[in-house]
VEXDRENGU-801635 format. One record per residue (C-alpha): x, y, z. Coordinates in steps of 0.25 Angstrom, whole numbers, plus 5000, padded with zeros to 4 digits. Each point is the difference from the previous one (the first is absolute). Last residue first. Example, Ala and Ser with C-alpha at 12.3 -4.5 7.8 and 13.67 -1.06 7.14 Angstrom:
<kollos>
5055 4996 5029
4994 4986 5002
</kollos>
This chain:
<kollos>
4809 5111 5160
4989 5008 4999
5000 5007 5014
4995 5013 4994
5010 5008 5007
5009 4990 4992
4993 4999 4988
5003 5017 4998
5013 4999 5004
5003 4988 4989
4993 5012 4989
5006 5012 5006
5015 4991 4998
4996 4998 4985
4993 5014 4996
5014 5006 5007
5008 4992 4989
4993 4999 4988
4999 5016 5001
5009 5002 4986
4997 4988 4994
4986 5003 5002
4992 4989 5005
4991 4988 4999
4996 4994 5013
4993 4986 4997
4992 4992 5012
4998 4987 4996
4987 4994 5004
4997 4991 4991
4990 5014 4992
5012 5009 4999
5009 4989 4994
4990 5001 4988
4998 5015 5001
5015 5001 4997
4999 4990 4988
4988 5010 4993
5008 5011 5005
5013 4995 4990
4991 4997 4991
4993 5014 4998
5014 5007 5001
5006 4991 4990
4988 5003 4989
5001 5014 5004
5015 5000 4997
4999 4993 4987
4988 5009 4996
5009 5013 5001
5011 4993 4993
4994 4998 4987
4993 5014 5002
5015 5005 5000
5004 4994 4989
4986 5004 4992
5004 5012 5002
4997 5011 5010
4993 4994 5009
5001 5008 5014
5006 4993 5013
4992 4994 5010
5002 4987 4998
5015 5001 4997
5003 5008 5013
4992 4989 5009
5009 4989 4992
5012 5006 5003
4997 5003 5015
4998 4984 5002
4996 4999 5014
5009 4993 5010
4994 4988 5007
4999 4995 5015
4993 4988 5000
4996 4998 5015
4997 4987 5007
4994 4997 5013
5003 4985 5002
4992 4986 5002
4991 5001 4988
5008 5012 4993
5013 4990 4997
4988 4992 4993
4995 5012 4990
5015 5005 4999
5003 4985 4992
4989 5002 4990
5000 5016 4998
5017 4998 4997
4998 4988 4990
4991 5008 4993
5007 5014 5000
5009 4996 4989
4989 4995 4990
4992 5010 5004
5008 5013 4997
5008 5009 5006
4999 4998 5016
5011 5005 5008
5008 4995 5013
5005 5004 5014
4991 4991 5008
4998 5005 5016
4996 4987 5007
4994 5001 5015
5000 4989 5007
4993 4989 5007
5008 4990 5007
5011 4988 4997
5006 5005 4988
5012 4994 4994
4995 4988 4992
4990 5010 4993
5009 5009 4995
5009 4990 4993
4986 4995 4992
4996 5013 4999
5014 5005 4992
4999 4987 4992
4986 5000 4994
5002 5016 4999
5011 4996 4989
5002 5014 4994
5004 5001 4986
5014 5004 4996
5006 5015 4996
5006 5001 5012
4997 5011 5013
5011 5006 5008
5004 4998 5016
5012 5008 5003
4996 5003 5013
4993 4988 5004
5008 4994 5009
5008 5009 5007
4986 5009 5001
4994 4985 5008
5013 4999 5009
4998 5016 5004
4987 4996 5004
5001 4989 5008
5013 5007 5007
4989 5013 5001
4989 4989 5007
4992 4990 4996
5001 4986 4991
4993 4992 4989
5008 4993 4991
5009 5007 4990
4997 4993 4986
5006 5001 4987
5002 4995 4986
4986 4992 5001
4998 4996 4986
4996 5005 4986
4999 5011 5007
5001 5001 5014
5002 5010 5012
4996 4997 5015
4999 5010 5012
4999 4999 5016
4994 5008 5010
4995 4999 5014
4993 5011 5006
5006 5010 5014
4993 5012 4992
5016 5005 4997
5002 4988 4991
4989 5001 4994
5003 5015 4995
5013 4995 4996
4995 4991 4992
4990 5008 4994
5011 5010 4994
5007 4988 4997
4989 4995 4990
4996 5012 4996
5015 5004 4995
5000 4985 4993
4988 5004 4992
5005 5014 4996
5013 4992 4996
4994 4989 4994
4992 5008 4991
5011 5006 4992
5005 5013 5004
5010 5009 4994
4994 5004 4986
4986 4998 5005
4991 4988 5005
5007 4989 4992
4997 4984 4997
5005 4988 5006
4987 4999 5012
4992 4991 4992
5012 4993 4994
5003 4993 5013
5004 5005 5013
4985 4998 5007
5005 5004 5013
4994 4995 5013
5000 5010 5015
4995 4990 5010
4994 5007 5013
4996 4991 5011
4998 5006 5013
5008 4999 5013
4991 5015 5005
4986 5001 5003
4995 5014 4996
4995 5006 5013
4989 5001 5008
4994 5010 5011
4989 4995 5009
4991 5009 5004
4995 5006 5014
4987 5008 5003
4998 5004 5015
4997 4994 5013
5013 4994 5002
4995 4987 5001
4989 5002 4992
5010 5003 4988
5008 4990 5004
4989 4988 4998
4995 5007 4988
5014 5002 4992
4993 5009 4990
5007 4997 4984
4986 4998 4995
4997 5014 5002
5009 5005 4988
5007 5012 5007
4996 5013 4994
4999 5007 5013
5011 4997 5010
5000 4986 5008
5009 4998 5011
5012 4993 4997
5005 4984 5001
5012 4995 4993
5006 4991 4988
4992 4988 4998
5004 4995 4987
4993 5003 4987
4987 4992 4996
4990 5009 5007
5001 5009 4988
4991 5015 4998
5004 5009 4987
5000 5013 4999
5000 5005 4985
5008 5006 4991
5011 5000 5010
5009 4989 4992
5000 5005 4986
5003 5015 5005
5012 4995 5007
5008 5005 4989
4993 5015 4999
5001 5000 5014
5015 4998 5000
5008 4988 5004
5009 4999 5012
4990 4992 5010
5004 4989 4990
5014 5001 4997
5001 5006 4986
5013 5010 5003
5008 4987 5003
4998 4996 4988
5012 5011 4994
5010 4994 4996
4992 4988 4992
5005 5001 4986
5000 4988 4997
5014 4995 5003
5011 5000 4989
5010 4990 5006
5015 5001 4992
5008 4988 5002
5014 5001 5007
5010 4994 4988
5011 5008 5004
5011 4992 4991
5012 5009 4998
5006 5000 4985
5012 5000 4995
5011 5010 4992
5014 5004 5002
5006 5009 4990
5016 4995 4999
5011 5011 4994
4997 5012 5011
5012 4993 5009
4991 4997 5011
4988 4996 4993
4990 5006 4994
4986 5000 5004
4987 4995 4996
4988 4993 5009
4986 4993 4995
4989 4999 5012
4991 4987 4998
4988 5001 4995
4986 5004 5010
4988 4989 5000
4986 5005 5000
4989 4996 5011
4986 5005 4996
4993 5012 4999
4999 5007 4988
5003 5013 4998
5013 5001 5007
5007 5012 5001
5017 5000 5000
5008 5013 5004
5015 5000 5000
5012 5000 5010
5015 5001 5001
5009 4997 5010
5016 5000 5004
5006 4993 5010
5015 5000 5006
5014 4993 5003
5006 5010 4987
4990 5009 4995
4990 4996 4992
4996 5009 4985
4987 4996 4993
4994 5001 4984
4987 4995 5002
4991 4989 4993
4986 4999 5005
4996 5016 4999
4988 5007 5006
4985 4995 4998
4997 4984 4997
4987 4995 4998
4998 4984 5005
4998 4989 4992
5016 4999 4994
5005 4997 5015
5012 5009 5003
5014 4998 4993
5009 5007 5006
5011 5006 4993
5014 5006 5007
5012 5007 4993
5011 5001 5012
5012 5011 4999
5006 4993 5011
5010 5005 5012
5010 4991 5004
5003 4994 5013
4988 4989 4999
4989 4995 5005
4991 5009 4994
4984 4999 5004
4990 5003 4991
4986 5003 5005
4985 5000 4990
4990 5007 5004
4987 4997 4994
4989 5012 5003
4985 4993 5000
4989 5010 4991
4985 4996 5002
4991 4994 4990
5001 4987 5008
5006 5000 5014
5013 4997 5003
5002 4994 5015
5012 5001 5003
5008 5011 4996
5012 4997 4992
5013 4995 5001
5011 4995 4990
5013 4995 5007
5014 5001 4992
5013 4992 5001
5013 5003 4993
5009 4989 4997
5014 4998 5008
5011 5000 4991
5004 4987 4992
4993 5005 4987
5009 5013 5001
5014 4996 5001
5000 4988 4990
4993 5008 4989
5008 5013 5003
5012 4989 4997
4993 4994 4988
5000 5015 4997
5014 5004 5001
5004 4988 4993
4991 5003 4986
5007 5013 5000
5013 4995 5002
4998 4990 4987
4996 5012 4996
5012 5007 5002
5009 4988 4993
4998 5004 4986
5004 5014 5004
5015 4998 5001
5000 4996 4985
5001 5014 4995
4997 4999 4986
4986 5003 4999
5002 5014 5007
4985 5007 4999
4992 4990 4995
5005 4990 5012
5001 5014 5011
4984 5000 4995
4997 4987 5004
5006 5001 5012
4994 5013 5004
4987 4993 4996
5002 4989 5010
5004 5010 5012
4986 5008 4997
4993 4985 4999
5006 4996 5014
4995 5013 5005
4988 4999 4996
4998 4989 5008
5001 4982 4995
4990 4988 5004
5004 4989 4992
</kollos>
């Protein structure tokens, strides 16, 4: 039973008219009044029409960036409500502002409130339901239910601004990687015929044309487009681990990867991605263009690493049943120690026989910072040695996959992203793939 303050006020002015004139008779039967009175609020209330409500928020939230929730309340009916409302946003997220308001709706009208949420991890969270209380129509009943708006909540990498990063965009201090040095190709596609300027490579003179038209001519060539590009993401325990208090590895990781997607995307090539662990949780087979694309972020979004060891066996295995052409892998992993790495040398070794492979790993910035840090005690010394112990096996196993012809980018977590998209620019103009 669901009773008002006022029901409790007229129930305490009973109680005391009992203590105060015991031997009047009369008042035995108010409460039986009372108790009437508020089966009849009871009866009167439920069988009104409920109140609806509508949550709304900007579409699409990013990560580490603040989404207003809006939350609508509609009144059907001809009496104004003092309305106490709590939401019950997803416990993942961070919550700025006020979830349970104090509200006053009008008769036939609306009413709102709002509150701030952040997510800092991305992923797709579940909002509650939305709890209602009001008093009925005779002040003696409170009403109270919930309102299921179960909308998910999508936290999307925080990807507002890639558009900024479209090649032909970049800043000389980003292209840097990819002017370093001029480089000639005749495996591109036949784009055009010019006349030739000083500098041109000599071995790009159309002679039959040029004699025709009595002076030099070269052909121009551009990347060829319809490439392969696979985007793989080692999702096991290698990648489990944080960067800094708000990132862990997967998000920088998965940041790099949509980044080069996109940048794939827009260069006319074919991309498609695969995640595993223990085994293969997703794939998105190969594809162009923005729907392409906008159907690869859907399904990678909220992609996290486990703590289980990675089956390479099986993510190859999958991989190989799909590819009819030479491509270009891009694999998100990390190497810690031998034992782990072994099985991920072996099976990179073969992909590299009939693919272009690139290991794309981040660099441990705890370890650099232990190994150059000063001893001070013999803790410190304990850990010193432990980090250059690590760092020296982790090149020794870099220099392994170096030497079968894996190419390895390890980067930065902060520049992962622009290193990547210079690195799959710089194979194209060299005509690679």
């Amino acid at each position: 039973m669901i009773v008002s303050w006022s029901f409790l006020a007229l129930l305490g002015c009973y109680i005391g008219l009992i203590f105060i004139f015991p031997k009047i008779a009369l008042f035995h039967y108010v409460i039986g009044g009372i108790i009437i009175l508020w089966l009849i609020d009871w009866f009167l209330t439920t069988r009104e029409p409920k109140l609806t409500a509508v949550r709304s928020f900007d579409k699409p939230v990013y990560q580490h960036q603040a989404t207003t929730i809006k939350v609508v309340i509609n009144n059907p009916l001809n009496r104004s409500l003092l309305l106490l409302v709590q939401d019950e946003p997803p416990f993942e997220v961070n919550i700025k502002g006020k979830t349970k308001q104090l509200l006053v709706v009008k008769p036939f009208s609306s009413c709102e409130f709002t509150y701030q949420v952040t997510g800092d991890k991305r992923g797709c969270f579940n909002f509650g339901n939305l709890n209602l209380r009001y008093s009925g129509r005779l002040r003696l009943f409170t009403y109270q239910y919930q309102i299921p708006l179960q909308e998910p909540l999508a936290v999307f990498p925080n990807l507002n601004k890639i558009g900024d990063y479209r090649f032909g965009q970049q800043t000389k201090t980003e292209l840097a990687g990819i002017h370093r040095q001029r480089i000639f190709s005749m495996n591109g596609e036949f784009s055009q015929l010019r006349d030739f300027v000083a500098g041109d490579d000599y071995r790009k003179i159309n002679w039959k044309v040029s004699a025709h038209y009595g002076k030099p001519i070269v052909n121009e060539y551009e990347p060829e487009k319809d490439q392969n590009i696979f985007l793989c993401f080692d999702a096991g325990r290698m990648l489990f681990d944080q960067v800094d208090s708000k990132n862990n590895r997967m998000d920088c990781i998965l940041d790099s990867a949509l980044y080069l997607a996109y940048n794939i995307v827009n260069h006319g090539d074919m991309v498609g991605a695969i995640s595993f662990s223990s085994k293969v949780e997703r794939y998105v087979p190969i594809g162009k263009g923005k729907t392409h694309l906008q159907l690869l972020v859907n399904q990678l979004y909220d992609l996290q690493a486990e703590m289980l060891e990675s089956d390479y066996r099986e993510a190859f295995r999958f991989l190989n049943s799909r590819i009819n052409k030479r491509s270009l892998f891009f694999i998100y992993t990390d190497i810690n120690d031998p034992e782990s790495a072994r099985d991920l040398i072996n099976y990179l070794k073969i992909l590299s026989k009939h693919h272009l492979v690139v290991c794309v790993l981040l660099k441990k910035e705890c370890l650099s910072e232990l190994a150059d840090c000063q001893i001070t005690d013999e803790t410190t010394a304990y850990l010193k040695s432990t980090a250059l112990e690590l760092l020296a096996e982790r090149e020794k196993l870099v220099r392994i996959l170096s030497l079968n012809n894996i190419k390895i980018l390890e980067v930065e977590p902060s520049n992962i992203s622009q290193t990547v998209v210079q690195h799959y620019l710089l194979l194209k103009q060299q005509g690679s793939i």
